[in-house]
N, C-alpha and C positions, 0 to 999 in steps of 0.2 A: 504494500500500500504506500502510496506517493506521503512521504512524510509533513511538504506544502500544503495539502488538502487538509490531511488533519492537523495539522497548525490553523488553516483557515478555518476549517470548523468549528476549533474551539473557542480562538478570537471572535468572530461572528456571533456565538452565542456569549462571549463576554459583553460584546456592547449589545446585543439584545437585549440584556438584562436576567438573562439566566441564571437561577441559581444551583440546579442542579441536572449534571449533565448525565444521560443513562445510553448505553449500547446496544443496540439489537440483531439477531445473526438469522436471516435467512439461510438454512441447511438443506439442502434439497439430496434423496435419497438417488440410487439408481433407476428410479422409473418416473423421478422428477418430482416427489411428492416432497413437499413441505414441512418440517420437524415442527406441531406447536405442543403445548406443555399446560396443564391446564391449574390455574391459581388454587392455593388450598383455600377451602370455602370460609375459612374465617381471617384470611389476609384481606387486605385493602384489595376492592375490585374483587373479590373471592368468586369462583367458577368459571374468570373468564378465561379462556384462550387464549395463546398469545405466541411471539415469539422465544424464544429464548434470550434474555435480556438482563440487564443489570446495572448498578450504580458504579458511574466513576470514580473511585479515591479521589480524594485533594490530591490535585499534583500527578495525578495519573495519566499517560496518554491515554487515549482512544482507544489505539489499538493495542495496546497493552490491558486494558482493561475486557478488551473483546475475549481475548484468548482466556483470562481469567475467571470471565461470567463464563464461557461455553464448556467450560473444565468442570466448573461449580454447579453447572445445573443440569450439563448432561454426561456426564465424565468421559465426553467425545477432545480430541484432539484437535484445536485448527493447526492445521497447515501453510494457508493464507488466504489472504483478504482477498477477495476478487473484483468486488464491486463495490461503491457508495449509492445508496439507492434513496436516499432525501433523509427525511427529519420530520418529525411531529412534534408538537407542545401541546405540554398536558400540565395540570396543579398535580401536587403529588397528595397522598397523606395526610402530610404533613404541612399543608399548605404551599408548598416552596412552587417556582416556576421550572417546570423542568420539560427540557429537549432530548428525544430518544433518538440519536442516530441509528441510522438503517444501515445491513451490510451482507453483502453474499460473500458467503465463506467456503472453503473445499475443510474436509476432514480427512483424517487418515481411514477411520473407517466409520459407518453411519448405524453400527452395534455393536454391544448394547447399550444402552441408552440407561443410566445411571443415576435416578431423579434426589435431590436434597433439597430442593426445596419446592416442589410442585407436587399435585396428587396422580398427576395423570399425564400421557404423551399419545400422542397418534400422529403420521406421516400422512396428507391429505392433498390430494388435488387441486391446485392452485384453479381449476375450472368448478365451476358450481359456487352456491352460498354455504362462504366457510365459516365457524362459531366465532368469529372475532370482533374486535371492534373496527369501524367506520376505517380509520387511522390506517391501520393495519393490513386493512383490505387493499386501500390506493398502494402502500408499498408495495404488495402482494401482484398487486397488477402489473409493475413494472419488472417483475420477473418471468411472467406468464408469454 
């Protein structure tokens, strides 16, 4: 991954007004299906679908932080960044303002999938209505 982009991305949401910045990792299996992870039902957002995703450290890059969440939530391996596929803002929780980078990533391989913090996973067809939010969906598209 171009080291200038994530430089720009972070600045950008520094004068945005960002205060907390999150990563997100389109996974796509051998038959092109989409890794999503499903929220435990008494976390923030509980039930919903999503991609595999996570909070940046202070001080973290991007894409250090990518490799980090996708180890942590699916004990999958990236390999590399392949693509930037946009951003969305959301409130968190915790009220803070926060931007989810989007990103296509390769893995060394796409099982087994090793959940610690989600209740559930399924690999799905980026064609049809898939269980996620609005958001998610636009990123979704521009992998399709």
């Amino acid at each position: 991954m171009d080291d200038q982009l994530i430089d720009k991305l972070t600045a950008q949401a520094a004068e945005d007004g960002i205060i907390q910045l999150v990563v997100g990792a389109v996974i796509t299996d051998d038959q092109d299906r989409v890794l999503l992870l499903k929220r435990s039902a008494d976390d923030f957002m509980g039930g919903l679908w999503e991609l595999p995703s996570g909070k940046v450290d202070p001080g973290e890059r991007l894409d250090t932080a990518l490799t980090r969440e996708v180890k942590e939530e699916t004990g999958l391996d990236l390999t590399e960044i392949t693509t930037y596929l946009g951003h969305f803002d959301y409130t968190s929780s915790s009220g803070k303002l926060t931007r989810q980078f989007n990103f296509t990533i390769s893995t060394s391989t796409t099982e087994p999938i090793t959940l610690t913090e989600h209740e559930d996973h399924q690999w799905v067809s980026t064609f049809g209505d898939l269980p996620v939010s609005d958001a998610v969906k636009i990123i979704l598209r521009s992998v399709s």
